[in-house]
BAFI-3210 file (N, C-alpha, C; in Angstrom, 3 decimals, decimal comma, padded with zeros to 6 digits):
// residues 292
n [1|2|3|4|5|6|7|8|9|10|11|12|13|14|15|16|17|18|19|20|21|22|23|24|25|26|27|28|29|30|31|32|33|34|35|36|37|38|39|40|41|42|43|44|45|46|47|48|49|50|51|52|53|54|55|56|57|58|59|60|61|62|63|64|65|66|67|68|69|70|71|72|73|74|75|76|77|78|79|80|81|82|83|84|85|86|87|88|89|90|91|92|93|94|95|96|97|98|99|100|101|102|103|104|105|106|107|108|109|110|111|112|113|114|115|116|117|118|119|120|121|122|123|124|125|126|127|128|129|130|131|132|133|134|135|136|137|138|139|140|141|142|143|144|145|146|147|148|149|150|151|152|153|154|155|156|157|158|159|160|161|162|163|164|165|166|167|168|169|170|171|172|173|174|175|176|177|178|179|180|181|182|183|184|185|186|187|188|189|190|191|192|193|194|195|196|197|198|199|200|201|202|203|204|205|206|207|208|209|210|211|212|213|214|215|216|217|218|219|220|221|222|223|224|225|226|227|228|229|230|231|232|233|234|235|236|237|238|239|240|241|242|243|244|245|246|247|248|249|250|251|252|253|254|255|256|257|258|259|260|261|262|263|264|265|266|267|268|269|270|271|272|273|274|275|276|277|278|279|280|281|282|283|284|285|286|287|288|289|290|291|292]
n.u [012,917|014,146|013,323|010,818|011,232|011,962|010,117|008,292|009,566|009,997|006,601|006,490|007,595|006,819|004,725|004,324|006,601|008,597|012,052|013,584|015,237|018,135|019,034|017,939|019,230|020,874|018,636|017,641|019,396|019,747|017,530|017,841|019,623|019,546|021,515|023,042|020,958|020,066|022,605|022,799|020,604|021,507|024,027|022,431|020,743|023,459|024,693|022,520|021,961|024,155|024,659|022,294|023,154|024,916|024,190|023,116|021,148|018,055|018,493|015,765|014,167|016,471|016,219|013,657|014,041|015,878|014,150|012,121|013,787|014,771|012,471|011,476|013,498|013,431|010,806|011,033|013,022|011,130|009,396|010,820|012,129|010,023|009,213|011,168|010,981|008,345|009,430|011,063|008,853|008,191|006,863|006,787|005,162|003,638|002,538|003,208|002,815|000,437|-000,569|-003,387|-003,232|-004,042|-004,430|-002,093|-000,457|-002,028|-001,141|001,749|001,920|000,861|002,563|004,940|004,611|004,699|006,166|007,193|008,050|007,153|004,771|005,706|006,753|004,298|002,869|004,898|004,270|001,444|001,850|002,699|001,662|-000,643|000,588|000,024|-002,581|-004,825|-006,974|-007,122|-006,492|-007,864|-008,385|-009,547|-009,122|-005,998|-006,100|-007,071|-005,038|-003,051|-002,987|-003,959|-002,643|000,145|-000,292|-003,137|-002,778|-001,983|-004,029|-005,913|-004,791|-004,720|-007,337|-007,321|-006,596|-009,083|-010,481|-012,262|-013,311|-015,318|-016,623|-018,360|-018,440|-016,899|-013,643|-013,655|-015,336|-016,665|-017,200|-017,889|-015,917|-014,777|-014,658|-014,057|-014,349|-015,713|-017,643|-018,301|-019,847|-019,820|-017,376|-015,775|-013,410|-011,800|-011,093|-009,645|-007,760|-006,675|-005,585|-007,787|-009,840|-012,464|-011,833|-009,822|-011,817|-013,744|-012,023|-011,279|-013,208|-014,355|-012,505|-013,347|-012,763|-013,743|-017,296|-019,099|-021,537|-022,855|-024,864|-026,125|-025,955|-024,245|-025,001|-025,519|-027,184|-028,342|-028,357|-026,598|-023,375|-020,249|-016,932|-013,439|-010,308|-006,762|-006,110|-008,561|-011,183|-014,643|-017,849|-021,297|-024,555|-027,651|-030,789|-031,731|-030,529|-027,238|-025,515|-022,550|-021,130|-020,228|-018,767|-018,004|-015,840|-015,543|-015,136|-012,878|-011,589|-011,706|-009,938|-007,581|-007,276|-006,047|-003,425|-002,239|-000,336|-000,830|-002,720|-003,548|-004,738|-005,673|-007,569|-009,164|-010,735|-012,014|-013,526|-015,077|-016,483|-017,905|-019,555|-021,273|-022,408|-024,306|-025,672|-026,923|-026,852|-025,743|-022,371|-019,859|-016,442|-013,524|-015,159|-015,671|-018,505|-019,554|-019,583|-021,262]
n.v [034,415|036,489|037,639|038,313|040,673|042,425|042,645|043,980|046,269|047,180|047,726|049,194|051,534|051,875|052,583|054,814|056,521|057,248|056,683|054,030|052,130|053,067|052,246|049,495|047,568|047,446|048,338|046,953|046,736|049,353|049,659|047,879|048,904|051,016|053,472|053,162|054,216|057,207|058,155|057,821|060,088|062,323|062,760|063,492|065,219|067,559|067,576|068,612|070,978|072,052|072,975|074,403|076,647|077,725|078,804|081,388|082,995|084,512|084,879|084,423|082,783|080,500|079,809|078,469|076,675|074,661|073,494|072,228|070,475|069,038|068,336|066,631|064,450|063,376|062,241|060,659|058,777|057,832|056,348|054,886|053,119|051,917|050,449|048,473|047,242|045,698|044,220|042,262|041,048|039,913|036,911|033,660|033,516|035,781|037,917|041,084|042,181|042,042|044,244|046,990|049,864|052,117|051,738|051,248|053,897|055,783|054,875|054,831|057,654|058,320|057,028|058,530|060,135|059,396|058,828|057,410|054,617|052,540|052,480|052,626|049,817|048,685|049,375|048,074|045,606|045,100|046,170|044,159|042,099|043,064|042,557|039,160|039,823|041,830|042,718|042,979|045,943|048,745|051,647|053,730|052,852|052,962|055,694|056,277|054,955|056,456|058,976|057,895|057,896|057,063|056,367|055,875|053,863|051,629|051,772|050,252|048,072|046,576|045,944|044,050|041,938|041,060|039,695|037,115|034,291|034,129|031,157|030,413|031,918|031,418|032,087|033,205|034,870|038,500|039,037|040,511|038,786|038,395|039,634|041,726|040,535|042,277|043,567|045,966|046,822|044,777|044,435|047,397|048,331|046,387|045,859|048,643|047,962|046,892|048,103|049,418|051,748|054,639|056,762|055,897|054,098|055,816|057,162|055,203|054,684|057,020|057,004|055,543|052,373|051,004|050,126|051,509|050,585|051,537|050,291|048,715|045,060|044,308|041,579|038,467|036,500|033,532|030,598|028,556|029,595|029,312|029,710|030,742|031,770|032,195|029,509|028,268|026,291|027,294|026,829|027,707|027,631|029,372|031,068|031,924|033,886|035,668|037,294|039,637|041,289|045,199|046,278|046,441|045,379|047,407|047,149|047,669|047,818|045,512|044,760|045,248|044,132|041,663|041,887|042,305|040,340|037,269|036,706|035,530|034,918|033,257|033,863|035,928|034,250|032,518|034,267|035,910|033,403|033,114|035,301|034,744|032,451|032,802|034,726|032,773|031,224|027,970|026,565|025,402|024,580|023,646|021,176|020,608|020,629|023,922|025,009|027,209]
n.w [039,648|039,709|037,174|037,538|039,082|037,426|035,508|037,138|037,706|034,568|033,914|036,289|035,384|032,661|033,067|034,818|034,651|035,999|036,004|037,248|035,767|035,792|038,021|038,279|038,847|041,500|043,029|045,406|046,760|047,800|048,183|050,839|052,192|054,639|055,090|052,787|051,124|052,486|052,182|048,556|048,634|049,142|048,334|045,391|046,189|046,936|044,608|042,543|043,694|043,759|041,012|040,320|041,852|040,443|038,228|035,849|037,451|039,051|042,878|044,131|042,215|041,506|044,519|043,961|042,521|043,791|046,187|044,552|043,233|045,333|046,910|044,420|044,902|047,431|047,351|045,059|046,208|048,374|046,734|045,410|047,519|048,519|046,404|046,782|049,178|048,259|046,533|048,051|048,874|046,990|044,995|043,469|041,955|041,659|039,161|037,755|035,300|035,425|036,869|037,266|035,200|035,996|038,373|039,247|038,555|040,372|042,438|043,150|042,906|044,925|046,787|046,755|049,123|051,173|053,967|056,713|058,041|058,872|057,547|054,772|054,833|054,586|052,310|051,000|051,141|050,099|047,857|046,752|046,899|045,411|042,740|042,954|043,008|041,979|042,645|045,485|046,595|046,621|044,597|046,382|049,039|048,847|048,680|051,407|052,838|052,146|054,313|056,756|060,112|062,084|064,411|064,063|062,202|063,707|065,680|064,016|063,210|066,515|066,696|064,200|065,919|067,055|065,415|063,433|060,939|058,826|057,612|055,931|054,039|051,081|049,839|047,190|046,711|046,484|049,341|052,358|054,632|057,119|060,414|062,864|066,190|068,311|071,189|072,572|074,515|076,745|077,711|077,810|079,425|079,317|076,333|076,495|077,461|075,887|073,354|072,311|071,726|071,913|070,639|068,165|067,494|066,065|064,766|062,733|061,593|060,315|058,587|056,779|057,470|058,813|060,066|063,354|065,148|068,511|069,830|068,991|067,891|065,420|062,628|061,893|059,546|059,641|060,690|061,538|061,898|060,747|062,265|062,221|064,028|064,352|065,504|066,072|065,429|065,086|065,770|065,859|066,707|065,939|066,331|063,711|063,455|064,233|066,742|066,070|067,417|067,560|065,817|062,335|059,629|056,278|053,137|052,115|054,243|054,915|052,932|053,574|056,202|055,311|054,714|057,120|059,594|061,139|064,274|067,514|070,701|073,133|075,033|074,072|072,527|074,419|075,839|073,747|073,238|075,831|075,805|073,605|074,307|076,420|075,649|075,235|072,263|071,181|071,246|069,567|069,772|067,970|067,839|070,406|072,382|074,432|077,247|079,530]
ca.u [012,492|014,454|012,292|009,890|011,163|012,638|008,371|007,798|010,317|009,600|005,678|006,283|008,593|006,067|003,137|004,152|007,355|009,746|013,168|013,814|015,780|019,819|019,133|017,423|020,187|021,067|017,531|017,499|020,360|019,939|016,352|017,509|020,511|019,166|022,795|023,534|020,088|020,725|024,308|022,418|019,961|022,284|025,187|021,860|020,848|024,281|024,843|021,895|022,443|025,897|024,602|021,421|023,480|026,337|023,297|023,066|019,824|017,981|018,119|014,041|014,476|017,541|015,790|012,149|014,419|016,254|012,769|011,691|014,736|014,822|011,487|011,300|013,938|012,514|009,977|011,438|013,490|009,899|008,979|012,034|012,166|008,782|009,113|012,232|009,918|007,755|010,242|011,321|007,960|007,424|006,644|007,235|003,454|003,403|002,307|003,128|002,123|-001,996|-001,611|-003,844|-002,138|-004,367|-004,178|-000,295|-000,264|-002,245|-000,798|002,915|002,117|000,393|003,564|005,767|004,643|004,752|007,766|007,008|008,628|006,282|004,091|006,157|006,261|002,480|002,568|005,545|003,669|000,196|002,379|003,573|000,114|-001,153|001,221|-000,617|-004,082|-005,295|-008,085|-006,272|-006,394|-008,619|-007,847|-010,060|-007,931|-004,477|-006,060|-007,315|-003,794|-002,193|-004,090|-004,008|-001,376|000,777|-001,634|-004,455|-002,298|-001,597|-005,821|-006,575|-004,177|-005,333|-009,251|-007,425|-006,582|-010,018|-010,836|-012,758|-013,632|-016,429|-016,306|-019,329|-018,439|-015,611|-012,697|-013,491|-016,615|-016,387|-017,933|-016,836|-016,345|-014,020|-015,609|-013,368|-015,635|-016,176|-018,695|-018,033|-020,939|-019,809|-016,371|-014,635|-011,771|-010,522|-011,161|-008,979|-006,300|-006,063|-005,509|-008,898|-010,864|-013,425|-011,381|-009,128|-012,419|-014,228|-011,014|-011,305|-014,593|-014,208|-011,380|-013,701|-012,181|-014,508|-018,610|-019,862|-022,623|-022,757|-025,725|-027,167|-025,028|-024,306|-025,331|-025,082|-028,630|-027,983|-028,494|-025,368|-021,940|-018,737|-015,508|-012,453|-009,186|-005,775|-005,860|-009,135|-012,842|-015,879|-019,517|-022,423|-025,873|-028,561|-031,781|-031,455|-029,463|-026,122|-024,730|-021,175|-020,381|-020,603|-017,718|-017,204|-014,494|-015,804|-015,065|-011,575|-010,919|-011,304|-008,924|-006,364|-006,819|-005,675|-002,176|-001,980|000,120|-002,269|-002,171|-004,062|-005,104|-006,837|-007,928|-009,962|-011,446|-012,803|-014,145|-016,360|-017,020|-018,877|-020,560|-022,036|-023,120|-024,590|-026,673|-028,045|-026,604|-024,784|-020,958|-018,617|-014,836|-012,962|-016,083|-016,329|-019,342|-018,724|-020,547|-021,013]
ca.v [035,584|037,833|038,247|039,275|041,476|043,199|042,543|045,148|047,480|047,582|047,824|051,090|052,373|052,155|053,447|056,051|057,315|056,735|055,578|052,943|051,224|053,077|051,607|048,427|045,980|047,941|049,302|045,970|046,905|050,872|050,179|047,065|049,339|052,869|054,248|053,472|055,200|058,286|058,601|057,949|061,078|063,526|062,690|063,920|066,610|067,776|067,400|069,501|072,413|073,145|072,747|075,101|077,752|078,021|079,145|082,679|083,790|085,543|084,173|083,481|081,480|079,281|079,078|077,582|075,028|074,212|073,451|071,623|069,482|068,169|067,662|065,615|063,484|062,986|061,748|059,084|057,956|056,733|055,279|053,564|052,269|050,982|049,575|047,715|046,018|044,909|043,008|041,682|040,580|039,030|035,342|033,221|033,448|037,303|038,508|042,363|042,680|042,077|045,514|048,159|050,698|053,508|051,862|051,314|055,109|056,629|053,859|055,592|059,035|058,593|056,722|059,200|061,387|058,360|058,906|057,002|053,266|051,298|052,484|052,107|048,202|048,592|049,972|047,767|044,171|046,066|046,579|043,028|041,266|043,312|041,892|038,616|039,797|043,148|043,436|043,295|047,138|049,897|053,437|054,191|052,203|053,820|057,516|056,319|054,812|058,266|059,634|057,544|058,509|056,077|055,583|055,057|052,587|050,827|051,438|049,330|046,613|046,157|045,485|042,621|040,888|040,251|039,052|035,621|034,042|033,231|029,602|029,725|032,295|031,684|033,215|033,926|035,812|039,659|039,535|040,528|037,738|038,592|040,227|041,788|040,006|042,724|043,755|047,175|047,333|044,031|045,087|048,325|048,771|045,676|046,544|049,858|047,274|046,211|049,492|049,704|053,182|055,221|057,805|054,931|053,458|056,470|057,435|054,287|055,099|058,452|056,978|054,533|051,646|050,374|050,280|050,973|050,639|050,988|050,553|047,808|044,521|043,794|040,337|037,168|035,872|032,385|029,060|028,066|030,297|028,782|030,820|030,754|032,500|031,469|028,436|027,209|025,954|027,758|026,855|028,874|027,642|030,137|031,390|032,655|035,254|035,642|038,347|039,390|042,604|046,244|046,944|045,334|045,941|047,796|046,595|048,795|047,760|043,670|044,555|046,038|043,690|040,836|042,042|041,837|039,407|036,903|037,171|034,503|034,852|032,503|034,690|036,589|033,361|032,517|035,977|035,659|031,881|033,087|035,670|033,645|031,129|034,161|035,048|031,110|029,748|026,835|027,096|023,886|024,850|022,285|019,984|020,012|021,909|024,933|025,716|028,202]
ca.w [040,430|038,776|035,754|037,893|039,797|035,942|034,959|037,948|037,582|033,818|034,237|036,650|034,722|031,856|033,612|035,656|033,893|036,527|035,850|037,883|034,999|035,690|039,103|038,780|039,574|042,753|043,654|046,159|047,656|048,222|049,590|052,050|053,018|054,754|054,922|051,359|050,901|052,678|050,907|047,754|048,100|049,846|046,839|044,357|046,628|046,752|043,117|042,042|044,541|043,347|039,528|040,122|042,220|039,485|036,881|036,104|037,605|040,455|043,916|043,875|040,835|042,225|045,555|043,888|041,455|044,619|047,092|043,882|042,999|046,647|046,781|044,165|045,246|048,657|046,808|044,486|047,347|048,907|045,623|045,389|049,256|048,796|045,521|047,146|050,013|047,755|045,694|048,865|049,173|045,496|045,455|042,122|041,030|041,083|037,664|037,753|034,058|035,503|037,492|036,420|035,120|036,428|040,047|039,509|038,501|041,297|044,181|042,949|042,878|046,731|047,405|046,972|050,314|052,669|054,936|057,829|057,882|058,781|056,731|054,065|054,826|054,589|050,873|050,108|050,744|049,195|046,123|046,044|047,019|044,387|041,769|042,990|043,012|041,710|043,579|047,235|047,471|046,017|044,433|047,847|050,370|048,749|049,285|052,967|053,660|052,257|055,001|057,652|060,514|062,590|065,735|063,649|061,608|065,004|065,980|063,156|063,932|067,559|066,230|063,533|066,763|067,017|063,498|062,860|059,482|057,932|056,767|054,545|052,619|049,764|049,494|045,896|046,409|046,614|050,086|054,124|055,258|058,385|061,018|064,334|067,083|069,690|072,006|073,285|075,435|077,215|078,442|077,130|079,481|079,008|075,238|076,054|077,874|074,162|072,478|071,288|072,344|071,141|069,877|067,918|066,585|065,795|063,348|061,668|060,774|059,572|057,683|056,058|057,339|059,892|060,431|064,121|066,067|069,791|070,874|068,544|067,445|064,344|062,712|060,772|059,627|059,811|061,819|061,641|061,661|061,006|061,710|062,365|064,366|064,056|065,473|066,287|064,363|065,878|065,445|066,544|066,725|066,486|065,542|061,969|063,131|065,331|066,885|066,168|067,796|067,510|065,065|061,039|058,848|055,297|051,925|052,152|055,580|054,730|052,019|054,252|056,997|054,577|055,081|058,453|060,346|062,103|065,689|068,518|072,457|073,700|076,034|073,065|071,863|075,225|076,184|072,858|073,447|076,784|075,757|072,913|075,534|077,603|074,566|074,385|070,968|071,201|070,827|069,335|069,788|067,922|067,897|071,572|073,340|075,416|078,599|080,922]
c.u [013,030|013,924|011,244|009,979|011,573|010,772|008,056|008,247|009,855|008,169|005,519|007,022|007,668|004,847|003,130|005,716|008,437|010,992|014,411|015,338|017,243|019,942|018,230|018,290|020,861|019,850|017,112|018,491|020,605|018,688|016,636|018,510|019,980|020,407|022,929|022,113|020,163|021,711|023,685|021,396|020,939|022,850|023,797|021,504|021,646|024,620|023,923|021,945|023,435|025,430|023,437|022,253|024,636|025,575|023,251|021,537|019,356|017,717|016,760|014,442|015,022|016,903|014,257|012,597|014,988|015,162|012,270|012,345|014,404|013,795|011,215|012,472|013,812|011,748|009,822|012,068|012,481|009,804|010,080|011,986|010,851|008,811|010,203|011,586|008,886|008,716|011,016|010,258|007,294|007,521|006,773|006,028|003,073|003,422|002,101|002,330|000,799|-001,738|-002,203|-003,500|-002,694|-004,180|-002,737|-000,208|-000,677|-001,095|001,094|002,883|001,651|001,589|004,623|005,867|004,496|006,143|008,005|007,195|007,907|005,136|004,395|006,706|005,106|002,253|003,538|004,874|002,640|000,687|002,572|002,247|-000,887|-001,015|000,495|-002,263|-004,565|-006,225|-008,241|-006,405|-007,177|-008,259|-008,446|-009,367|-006,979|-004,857|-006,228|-005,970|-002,706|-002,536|-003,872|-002,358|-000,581|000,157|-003,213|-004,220|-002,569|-003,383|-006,376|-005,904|-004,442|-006,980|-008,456|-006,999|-007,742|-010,956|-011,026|-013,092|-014,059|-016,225|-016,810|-019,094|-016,719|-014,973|-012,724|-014,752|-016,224|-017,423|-017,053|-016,810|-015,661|-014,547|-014,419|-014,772|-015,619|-017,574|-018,362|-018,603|-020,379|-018,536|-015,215|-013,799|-011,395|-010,452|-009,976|-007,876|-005,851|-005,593|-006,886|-009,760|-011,316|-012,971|-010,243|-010,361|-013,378|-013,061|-011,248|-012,355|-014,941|-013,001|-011,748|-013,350|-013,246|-016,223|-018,780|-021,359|-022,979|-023,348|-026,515|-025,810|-025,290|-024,428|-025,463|-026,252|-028,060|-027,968|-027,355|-024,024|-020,828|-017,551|-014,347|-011,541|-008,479|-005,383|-007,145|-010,636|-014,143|-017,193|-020,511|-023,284|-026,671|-029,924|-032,598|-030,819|-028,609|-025,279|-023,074|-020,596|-021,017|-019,890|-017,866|-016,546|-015,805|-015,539|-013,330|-011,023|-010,810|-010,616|-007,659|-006,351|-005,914|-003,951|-001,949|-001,826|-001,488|-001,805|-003,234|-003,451|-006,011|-007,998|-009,381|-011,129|-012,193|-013,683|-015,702|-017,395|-018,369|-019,571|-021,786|-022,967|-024,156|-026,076|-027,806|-028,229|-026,105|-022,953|-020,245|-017,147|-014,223|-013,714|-016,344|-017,263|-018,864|-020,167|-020,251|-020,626]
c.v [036,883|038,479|038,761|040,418|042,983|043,286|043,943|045,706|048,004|048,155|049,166|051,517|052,733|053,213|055,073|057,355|057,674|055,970|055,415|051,749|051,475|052,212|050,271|047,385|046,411|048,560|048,122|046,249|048,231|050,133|049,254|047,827|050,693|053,697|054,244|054,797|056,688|058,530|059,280|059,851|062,336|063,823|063,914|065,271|068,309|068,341|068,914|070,679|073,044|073,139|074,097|076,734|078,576|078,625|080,728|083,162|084,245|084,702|083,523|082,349|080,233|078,468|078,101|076,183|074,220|073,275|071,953|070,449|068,642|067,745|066,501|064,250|062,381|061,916|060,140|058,157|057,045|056,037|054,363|052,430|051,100|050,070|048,057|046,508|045,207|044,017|041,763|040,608|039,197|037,595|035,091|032,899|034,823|036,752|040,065|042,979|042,954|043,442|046,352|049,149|051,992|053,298|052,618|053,014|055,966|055,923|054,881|056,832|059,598|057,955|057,078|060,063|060,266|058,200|057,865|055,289|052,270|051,160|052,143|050,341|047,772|048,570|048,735|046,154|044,230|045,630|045,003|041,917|041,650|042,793|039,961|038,782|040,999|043,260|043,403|044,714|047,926|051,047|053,892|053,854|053,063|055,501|056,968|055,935|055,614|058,834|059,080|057,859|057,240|055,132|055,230|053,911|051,295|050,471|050,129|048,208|045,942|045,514|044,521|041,564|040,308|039,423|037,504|035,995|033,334|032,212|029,623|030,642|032,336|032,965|034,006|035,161|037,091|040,400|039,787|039,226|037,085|039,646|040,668|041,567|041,161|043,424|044,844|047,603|046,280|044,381|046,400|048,658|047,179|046,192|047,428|049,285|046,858|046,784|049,550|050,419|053,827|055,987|056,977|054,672|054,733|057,158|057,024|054,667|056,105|058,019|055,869|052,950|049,912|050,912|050,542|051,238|050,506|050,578|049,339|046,755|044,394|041,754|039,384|036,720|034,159|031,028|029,140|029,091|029,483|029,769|029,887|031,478|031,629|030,093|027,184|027,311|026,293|027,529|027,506|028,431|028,724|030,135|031,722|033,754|035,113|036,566|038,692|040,613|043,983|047,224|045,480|045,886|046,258|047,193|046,803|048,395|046,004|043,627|044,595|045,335|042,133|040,717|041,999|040,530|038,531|036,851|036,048|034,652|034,618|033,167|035,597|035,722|032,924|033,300|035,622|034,349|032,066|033,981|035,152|032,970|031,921|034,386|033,515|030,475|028,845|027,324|025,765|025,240|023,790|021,129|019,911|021,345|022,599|024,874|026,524|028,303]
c.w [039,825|037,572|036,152|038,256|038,336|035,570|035,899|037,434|036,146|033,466|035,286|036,066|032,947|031,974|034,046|034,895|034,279|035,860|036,636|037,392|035,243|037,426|039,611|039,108|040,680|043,412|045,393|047,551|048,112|049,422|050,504|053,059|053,483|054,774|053,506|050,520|050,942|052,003|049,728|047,502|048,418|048,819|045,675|044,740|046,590|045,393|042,329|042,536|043,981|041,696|039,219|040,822|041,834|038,262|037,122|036,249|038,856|041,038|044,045|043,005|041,415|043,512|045,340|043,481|042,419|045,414|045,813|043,544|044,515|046,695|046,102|043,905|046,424|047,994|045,804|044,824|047,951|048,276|045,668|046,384|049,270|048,180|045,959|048,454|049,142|046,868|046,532|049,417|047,837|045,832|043,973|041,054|040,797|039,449|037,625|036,181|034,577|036,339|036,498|036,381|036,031|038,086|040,312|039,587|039,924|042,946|043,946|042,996|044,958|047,483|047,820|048,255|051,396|052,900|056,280|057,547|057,995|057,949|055,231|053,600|054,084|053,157|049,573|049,583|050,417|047,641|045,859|046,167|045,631|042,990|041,915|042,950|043,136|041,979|045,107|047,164|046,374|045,586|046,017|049,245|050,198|049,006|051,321|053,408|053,131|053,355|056,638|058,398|061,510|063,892|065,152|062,897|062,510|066,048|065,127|063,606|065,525|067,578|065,502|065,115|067,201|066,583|063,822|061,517|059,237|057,124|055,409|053,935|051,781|049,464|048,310|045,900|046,849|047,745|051,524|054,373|056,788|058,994|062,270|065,175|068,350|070,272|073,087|074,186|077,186|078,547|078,052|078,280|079,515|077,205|075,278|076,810|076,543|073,032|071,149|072,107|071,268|070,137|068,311|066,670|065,627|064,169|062,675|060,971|060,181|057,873|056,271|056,036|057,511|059,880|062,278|064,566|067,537|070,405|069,991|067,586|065,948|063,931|061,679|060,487|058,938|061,212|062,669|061,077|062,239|060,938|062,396|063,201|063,988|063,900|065,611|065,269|065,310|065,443|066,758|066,106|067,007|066,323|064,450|061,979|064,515|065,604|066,916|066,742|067,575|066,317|063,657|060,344|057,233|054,393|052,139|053,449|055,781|053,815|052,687|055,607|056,730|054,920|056,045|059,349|061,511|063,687|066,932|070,104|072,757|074,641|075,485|072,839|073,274|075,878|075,007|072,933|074,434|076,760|074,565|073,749|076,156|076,903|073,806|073,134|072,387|070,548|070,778|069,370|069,328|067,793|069,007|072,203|074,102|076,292|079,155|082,041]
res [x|x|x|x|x|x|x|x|x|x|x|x|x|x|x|x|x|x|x|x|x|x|x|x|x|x|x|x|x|x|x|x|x|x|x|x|x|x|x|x|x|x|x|x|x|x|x|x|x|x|x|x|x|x|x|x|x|x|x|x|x|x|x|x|x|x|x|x|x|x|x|x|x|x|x|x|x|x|x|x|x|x|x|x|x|x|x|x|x|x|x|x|x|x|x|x|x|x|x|x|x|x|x|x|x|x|x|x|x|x|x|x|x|x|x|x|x|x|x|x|x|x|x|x|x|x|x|x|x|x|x|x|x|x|x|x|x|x|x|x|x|x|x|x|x|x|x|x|x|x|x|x|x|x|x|x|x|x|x|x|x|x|x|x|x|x|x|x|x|x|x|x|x|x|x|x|x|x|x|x|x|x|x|x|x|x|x|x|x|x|x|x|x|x|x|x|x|x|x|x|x|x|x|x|x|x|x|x|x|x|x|x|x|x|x|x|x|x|x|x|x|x|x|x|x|x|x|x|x|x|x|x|x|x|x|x|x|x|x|x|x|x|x|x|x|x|x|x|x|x|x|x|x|x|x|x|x|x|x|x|x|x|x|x|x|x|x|x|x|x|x|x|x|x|x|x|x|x|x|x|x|x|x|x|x|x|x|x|x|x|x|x]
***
């Protein structure tokens, strides 16, 4: 593991021009500690202040190199923090060499202005999924999740609680094939008991994340749909086509729901079960028929 995590560090440190390298055998241990962190930037903060305000020149001057120094320590503090979750995240099949350098480059330079912690989770197991599979996140995703703000982070994650998955189509193919199952027409306040509202979904969709449609479902042309949730095997008999809702995740938004913890309530899976039924497929759960 350690050669990998030296494969990263060297690999941004190539790309982007960062160096990572006087602090790679403690960069594990600044970003898991936030006190040693803090210390760490204050000490540099510190450092450069008294070094720029001992120079002989005019106040302006001192005060831009000042604004600028801090800044860009702020800044490599994120990079660092993040880069430090993702190494936390590496697995023993990462291959950091396969990123692309121009992603690696832009995903680090948008990384630097993310302050916000959880988001910085978000970027750090991104970075380390990526090191497994460079086409988990988009130059287009990493500007939309520069962008995106903490309640729309938390919008999106309330819609993966309603996420099924398409059986028939292969994981390898470069298609949606997870769908959030809702039906906004059917019941939206329980919907908005779930933290999912208009104003919530309407973001997403501005944000590129999410497709909707309120007023006309979206749909599966197919007999037969096999999915999935957490725990259970769903079949759907239809007509050649099967309705799945009003909301689908984008190209950018089935990349980015990938990372997200899986989550199961039964409660979800029966809700959809009966309106299925409602709508006159057929519904197996597990192999056994559902009724009304």
């Amino acid at each position: 593991m350690e050669t990998i995590i030296n494969q990263l560090i060297e690999k941004i440190c190539n790309v982007t021009g960062l160096l990572f390298y006087p602090m790679s055998t403690t960069i594990k241990r600044f970003t898991d500690n936030k006190e040693a962190l803090r210390k760490l930037q204050n000490d540099y903060d510190l450092s450069f202040r008294k070094e720029i305000l001992n120079r002989e020149m005019d106040d302006f001057t001192k005060s831009v190199l000042i604004s600028f120094t801090c800044k860009s320590i702020k800044e490599f503090i994120n990079q660092a923090e993040i880069l430090g979750i993702a190494i936390n995240n590496l697995t023993e099949t990462a291959k950091p060499e396969g990123l692309d350098d121009d992603w690696l480059y832009f995903f680090m330079n948008k990384a630097a202005m993310i302050t916000q912690e959880q988001m910085k989770f978000t970027w750090g197991r991104i970075l380390a999924e990526a090191c497994e599979n460079n086409e988990i996140c988009s130059k287009t995703l990493v500007n939309t999740l520069s962008l995106i703000s903490r309640w729309e982070a938390e919008s999106f994650q309330n819609i993966c609680k309603f996420r099924m998955t398409n059986m028939n189509i292969s994981t390898s193919e470069h298609k949606v094939s997870t769908y959030p199952i809702i039906f906004l027409n059917k019941s939206f306040d329980g919907y908005a008991f779930n933290g999912i509202t208009y104003k919530g979904i309407s973001a997403l969709e501005q944000l590129g994340l999410i497709s909707i449609d309120s007023h006309k479902e979206f749909v599966v042309y197919t007999d037969l749909l096999k999915i999935r949730d957490s725990r259970n095997s769903i079949e759907i008999i239809g007509n050649r086509k099967i309705e799945i809702g009003n909301i689908i995740f984008t190209y950018d938004g089935y990349l980015l729901q990938k990372i997200i913890e899986p989550y199961y309530n039964n409660r979800i899976t029966e809700y959809n079960v009966q309106i299925w039924l409602h709508k006159k497929y057929q519904v197996y759960v597990n192999g056994i028929k559902q009724n009304l």
